[in-house]
Every structure is written in C-alpha cells, then in structure tokens.
N, C-alpha and C positions, 0 to 999 in steps of 0.2 A: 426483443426487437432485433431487426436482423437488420447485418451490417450494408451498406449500400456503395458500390465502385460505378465508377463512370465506366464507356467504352466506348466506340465508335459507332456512330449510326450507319454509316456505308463501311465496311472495312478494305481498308487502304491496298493489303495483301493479298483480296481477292479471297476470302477464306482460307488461306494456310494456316494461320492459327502464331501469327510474328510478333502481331501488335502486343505490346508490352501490358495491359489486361489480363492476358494468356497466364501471366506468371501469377497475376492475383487470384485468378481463377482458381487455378489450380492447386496453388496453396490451401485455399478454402474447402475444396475438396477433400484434399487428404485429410484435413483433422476433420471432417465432417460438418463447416459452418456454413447452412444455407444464405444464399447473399441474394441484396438485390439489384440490379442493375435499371442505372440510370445512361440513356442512350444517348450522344450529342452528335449534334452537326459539327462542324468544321468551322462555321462561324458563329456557334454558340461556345465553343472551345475559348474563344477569344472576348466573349460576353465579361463584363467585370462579375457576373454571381460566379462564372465558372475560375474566374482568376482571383478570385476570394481563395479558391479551394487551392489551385494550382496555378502561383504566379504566373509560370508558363507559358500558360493557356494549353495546355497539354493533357492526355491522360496516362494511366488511369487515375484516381481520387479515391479515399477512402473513406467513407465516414461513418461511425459507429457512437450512437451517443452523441453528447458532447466533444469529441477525436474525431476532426479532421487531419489525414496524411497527404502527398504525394510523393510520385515516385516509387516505380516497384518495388524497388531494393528495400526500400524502408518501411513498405507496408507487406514485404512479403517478412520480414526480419520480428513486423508487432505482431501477426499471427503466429507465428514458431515460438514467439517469446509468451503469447497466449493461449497453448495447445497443445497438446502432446502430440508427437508424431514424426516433428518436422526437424529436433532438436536433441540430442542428445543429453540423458540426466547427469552424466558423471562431466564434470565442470571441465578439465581439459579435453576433452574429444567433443564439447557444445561447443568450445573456443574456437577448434579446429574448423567445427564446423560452419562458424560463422564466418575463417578467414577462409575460404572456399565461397561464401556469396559473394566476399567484396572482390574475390582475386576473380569470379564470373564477371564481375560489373565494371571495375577497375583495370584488369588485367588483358581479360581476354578480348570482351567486347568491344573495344576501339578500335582493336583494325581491323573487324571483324565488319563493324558498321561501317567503316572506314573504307572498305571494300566492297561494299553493297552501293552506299549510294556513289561512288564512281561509277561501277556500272551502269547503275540506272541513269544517272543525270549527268554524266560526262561523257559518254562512249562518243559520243559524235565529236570531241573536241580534238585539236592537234596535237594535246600533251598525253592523250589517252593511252593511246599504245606502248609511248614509253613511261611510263608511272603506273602502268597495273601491275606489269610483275615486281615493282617493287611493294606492292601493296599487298601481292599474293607473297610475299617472301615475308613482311612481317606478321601475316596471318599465318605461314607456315612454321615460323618459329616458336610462337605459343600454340600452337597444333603437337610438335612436335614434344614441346615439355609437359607438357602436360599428357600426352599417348604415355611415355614411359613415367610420369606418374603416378598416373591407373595403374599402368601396366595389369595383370592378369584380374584384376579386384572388378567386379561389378560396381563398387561406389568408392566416390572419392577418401570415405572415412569411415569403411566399414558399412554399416545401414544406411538406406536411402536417407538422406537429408534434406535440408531448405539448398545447400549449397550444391547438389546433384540437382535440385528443380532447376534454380536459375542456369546454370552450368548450363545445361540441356537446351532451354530455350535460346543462349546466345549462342550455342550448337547449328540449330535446325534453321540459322540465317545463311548458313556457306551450303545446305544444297544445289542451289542453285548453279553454283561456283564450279562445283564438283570438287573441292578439297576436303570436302571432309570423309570421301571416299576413298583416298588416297592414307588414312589414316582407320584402319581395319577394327582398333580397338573401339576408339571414337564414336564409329560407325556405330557398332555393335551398343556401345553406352548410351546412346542417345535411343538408339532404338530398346532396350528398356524402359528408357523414362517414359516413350509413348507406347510402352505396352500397359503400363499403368493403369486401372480404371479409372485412377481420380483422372488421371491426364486425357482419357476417352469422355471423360463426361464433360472438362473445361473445355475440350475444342470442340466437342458440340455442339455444347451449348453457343461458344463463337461463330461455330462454322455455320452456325442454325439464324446467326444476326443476316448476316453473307448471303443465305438463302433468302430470305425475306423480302429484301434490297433486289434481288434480283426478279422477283415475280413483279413487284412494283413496278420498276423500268419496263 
C-alpha cells in the first residue's frame, strides 16, 4: 500500500517547486517510495476531513496505514527514520544530521519566510522601505554562517542527507531576492540538490500539477 500526501490543486508559486510538498516529495524519491497524491482546493484545506489530518488546514499530510502526520519537517524526518538513504548509520553523524533539519526549519527559515511575504504582501505599505533591509540583514546573517559552515564541502555532514534536502528547499525561497547569489557557496549547494534526479522527478511531477491548472483556465 502506498503512502498518500496532500498537495495543492492550483499551485500557489506558479510551478517553482516552494510549496512545502516539494520537500515530501522528494524525500520519497530518494529512498525510492512510490506515493500517492491527493490534490486540494484551498477551501477543502479548511474542510474538517482535511483538519482531522492537519489542524491547520494546511499542507502537506501524510498518510500511510493507520499514520497520519503533518508538517514536512516531521514527515520528512519518519521517512529517513524509515529508509535508507536519507540518514546516516553510525549514531552521531544521524544526530548531526538531524540537527541540520531542525536548524533548516528553525533556524534558517524564519527570516527567510519572513522576507518573502513582506515582499509580496507589503511592498505597497509605508513601513516597507524601511523594514526590508532590516529583514534582508537578518537573512544575511544566517546566509553568512552558514556559507562558512559548508565552507569547501558539498554537504552539510559529509553525504547528502534529510538535512541538505530541507536545507535546500528553504534555499531556493531567496531567488527571488537575489541574496542567495550574493553567497557563491550557497549558490553552488543548492544547485546540487536540484541536480539530483530524485529532486528532477519531485518537481515534476509538481511542476506537472501547475501545468494542468493551466490548460484548464
């Protein structure tokens, strides 16, 4: 029986591959677990079946079995902990590698999101111009510890990890921005994770929802 994730029925990012899905996706790839997706509206998100799953009303969802999850962090965390691939066998370098998802989820991603939706949903306001670049200065500050972290290493702990997938996806939200070009190593690391096949086939198959939605309209 194959495991089943929610995703978005129109995708929100136009096909870039942001929506937080992305990261379930692509976990499942790399250990090789076929999954099946279940597709929602926006006001079926909000449905009480769908906030059984995900008080929220959010995605993604996970469910396998009797295991319902939400939250990607914690459904990308039961795959790795389900699978070889994603996880390191010798016990402190797994550890390490687990505190690399939370310090992706916890650490970095705040002002990373934190500086996305300003732009989107505040640029027109009076406080806008002055509160970005404080918002660009606390995203360049984990930009910056974290570049001479990596420093010369292709992964954050040696082999690709769960903690390099997420990593990467709260990555590929400052294109936009343009800082994460500004950061050479970064740059470079992120663009591995999406030379990846597993990560070719996840936003595909997303990018493939995106197309759909759009012959429709």
């Amino acid at each position: 029986m194959r495991p089943t994730i929610t995703a978005f029925e129109i995708s929100p990012d136009r096909g870039q591959g942001l929506a937080r899905d992305m990261r379930v996706r692509w976990a499942l790839e790399e250990v090789g677990q076929p999954y099946e997706v279940r597709l929602l509206s926006f006001a079926d998100m909000k449905e009480p079946a769908h906030r059984a799953l995900h008080p929220f009303g959010q995605i993604p969802t996970f469910e396998d079995g009797d295991l319902a999850l939400f939250e990607s962090g914690a459904i990308t965390l039961h795959i790795a902990e389900r699978h070889t691939g994603l996880l390191p066998t010798d016990a402190q370098a797994r550890a390490r590698a687990i505190g690399w998802m939370f310090a992706a989820l916890n650490t970095v991603e705040p002002p990373v999101v934190e500086l996305s939706l300003a732009t989107i949903l505040e640029r027109d306001k009076p406080w806008f111009a002055e509160r970005q670049p404080v918002l660009e200065a606390r995203v360049r500050t984990v930009l910056e510890a974290l570049s001479n972290r990596l420093g010369a290493a292709d992964w954050l702990e040696g082999e690709f990890c769960a903690g390099d997938l997420l990593m990467v996806t709260v990555l590929r939200r400052l294109y936009r921005s343009g800082l994460l070009q500004a950061y050479p190593k970064l740059a470079a690391y992120v663009g591995r994770g999406e030379a990846r096949p597993a990560y070719q086939r996840a936003f595909a198959a997303q990018l493939a929802i995106f197309e759909r939605s759009k012959r429709r309209d």
